[in-house]
TORKOLGU-544815 format. One record per residue (C-alpha): chain; x, y, z. Coordinates in pm, 1 decimal. Last residue first. Layout:
DRENVEX:ch:u:v:w
DRENVEX:A:X:Y:Z
...
% end
This chain:
DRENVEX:ch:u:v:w
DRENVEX:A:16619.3:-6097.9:-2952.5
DRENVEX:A:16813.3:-5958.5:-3209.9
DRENVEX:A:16878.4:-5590.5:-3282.3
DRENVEX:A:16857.0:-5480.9:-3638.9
DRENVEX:A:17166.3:-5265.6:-3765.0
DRENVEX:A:17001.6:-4966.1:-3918.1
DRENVEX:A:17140.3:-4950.3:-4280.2
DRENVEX:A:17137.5:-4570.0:-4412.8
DRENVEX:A:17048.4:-4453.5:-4782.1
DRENVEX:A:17072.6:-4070.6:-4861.4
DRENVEX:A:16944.3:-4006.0:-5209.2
DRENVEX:A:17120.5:-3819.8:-5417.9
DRENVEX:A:17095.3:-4026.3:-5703.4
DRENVEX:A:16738.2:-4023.0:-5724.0
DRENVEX:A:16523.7:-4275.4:-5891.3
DRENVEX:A:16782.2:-4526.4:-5968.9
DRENVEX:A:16953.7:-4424.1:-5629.8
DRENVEX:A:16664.5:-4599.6:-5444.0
DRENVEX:A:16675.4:-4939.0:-5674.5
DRENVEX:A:17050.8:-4939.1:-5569.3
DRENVEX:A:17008.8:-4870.0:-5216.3
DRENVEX:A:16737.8:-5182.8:-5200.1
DRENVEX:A:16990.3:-5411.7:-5408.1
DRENVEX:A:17319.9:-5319.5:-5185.4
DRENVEX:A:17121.5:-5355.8:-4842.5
DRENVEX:A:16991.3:-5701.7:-4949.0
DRENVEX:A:17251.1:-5943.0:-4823.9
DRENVEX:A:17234.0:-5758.3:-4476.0
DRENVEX:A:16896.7:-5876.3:-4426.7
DRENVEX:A:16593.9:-5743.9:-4435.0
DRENVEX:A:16400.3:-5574.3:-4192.3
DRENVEX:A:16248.5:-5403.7:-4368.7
DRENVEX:A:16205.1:-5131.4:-4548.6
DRENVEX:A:16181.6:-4763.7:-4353.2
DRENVEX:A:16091.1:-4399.2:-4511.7
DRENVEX:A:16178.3:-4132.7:-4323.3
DRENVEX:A:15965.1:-3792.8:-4329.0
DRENVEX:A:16095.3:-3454.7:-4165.8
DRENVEX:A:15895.7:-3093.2:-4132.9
DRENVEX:A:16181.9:-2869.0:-4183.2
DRENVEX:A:16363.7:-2610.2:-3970.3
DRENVEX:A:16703.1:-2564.2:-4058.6
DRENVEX:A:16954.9:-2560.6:-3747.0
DRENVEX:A:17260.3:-2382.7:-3830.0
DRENVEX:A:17630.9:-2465.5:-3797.1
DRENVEX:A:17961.5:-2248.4:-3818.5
DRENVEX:A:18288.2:-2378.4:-3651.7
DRENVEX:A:18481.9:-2357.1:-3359.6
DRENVEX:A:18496.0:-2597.0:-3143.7
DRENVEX:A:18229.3:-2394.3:-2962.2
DRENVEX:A:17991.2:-2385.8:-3247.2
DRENVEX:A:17984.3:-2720.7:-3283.4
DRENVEX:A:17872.5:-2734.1:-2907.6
DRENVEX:A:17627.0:-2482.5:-3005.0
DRENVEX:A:17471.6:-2634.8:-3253.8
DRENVEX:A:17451.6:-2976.9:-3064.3
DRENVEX:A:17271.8:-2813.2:-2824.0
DRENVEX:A:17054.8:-2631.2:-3086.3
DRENVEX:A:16943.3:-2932.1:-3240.6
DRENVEX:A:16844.9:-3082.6:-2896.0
DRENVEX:A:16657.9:-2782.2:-2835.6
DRENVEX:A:16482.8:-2853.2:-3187.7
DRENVEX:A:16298.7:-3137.7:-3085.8
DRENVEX:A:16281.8:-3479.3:-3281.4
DRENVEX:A:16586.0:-3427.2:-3397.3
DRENVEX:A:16769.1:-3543.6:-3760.3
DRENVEX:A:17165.2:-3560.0:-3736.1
DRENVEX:A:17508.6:-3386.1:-3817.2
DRENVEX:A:17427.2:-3333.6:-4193.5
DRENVEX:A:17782.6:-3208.7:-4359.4
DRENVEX:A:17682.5:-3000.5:-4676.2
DRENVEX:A:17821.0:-3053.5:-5018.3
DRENVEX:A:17970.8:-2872.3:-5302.6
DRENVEX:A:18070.3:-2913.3:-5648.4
DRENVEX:A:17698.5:-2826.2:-5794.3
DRENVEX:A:17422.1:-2851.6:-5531.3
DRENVEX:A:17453.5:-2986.3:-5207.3
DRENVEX:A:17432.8:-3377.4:-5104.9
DRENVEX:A:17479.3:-3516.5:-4767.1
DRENVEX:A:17852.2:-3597.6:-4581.7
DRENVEX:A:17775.5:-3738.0:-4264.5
DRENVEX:A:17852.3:-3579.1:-3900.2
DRENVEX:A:17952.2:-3745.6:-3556.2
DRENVEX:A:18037.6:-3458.9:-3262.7
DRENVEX:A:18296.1:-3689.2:-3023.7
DRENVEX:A:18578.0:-3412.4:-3077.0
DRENVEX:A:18763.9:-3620.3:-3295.1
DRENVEX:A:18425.9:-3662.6:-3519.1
DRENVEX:A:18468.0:-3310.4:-3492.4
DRENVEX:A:18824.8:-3289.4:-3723.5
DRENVEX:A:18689.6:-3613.4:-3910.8
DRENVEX:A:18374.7:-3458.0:-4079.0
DRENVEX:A:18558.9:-3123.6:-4105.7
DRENVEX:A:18856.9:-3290.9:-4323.2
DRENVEX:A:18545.8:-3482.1:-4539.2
DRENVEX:A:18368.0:-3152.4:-4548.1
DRENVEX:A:18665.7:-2990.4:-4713.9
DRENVEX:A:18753.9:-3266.7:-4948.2
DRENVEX:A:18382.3:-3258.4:-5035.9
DRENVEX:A:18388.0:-2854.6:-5116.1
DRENVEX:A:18182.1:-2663.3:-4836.1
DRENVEX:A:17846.2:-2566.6:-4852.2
DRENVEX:A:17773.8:-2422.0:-4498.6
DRENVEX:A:17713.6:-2702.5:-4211.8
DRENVEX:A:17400.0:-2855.6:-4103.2
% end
């Protein structure tokens, strides 16, 4: 996770290492601010690898330690994306919706 930075900040950062192969998203901060989210691990030496490889082009990233919970729909299809993220935004706006692309058979 990155420090707070201001989105047209985060959105330069988010491109600058996406250059460098390190993918990020924008999540939600408090106020006029937000955070760039560069994954979810299931071990934290894999956190810290990517840390430090952020790290070494340059800029500051930490690893927060938090017990993690995802919730999963589906699958449904593609048509229904928009309604599910909308009914999930009604409750919280800054909710963090992602699409998995389902793998066919």
């Amino acid at each position: 996770m990155s420090e707070p930075l201001l989105r047209n900040d985060a959105e330069s950062l988010v491109a600058r290492l996406a250059g460098r192969g390190i993918a990020g998203t924008i999540g939600p901060a408090t106020g006029a601010t937000v955070q760039v989210v560069f994954g979810a691990f299931t071990s934290q030496k894999e956190a810290e690898a990517l840390s430090r490889r952020i790290a070494n082009a340059g800029y500051n990233a930490w690893v927060r330690t938090a017990t993690v919970y995802t919730l999963r729909v589906g699958p449904y299809p593609s048509s229904s994306v928009g309604a599910i993220t909308q009914i999930v935004k009604a409750g919280d706006p800054e909710a963090g919706v992602v699409a998995d692309p389902v793998s066919q058979p």
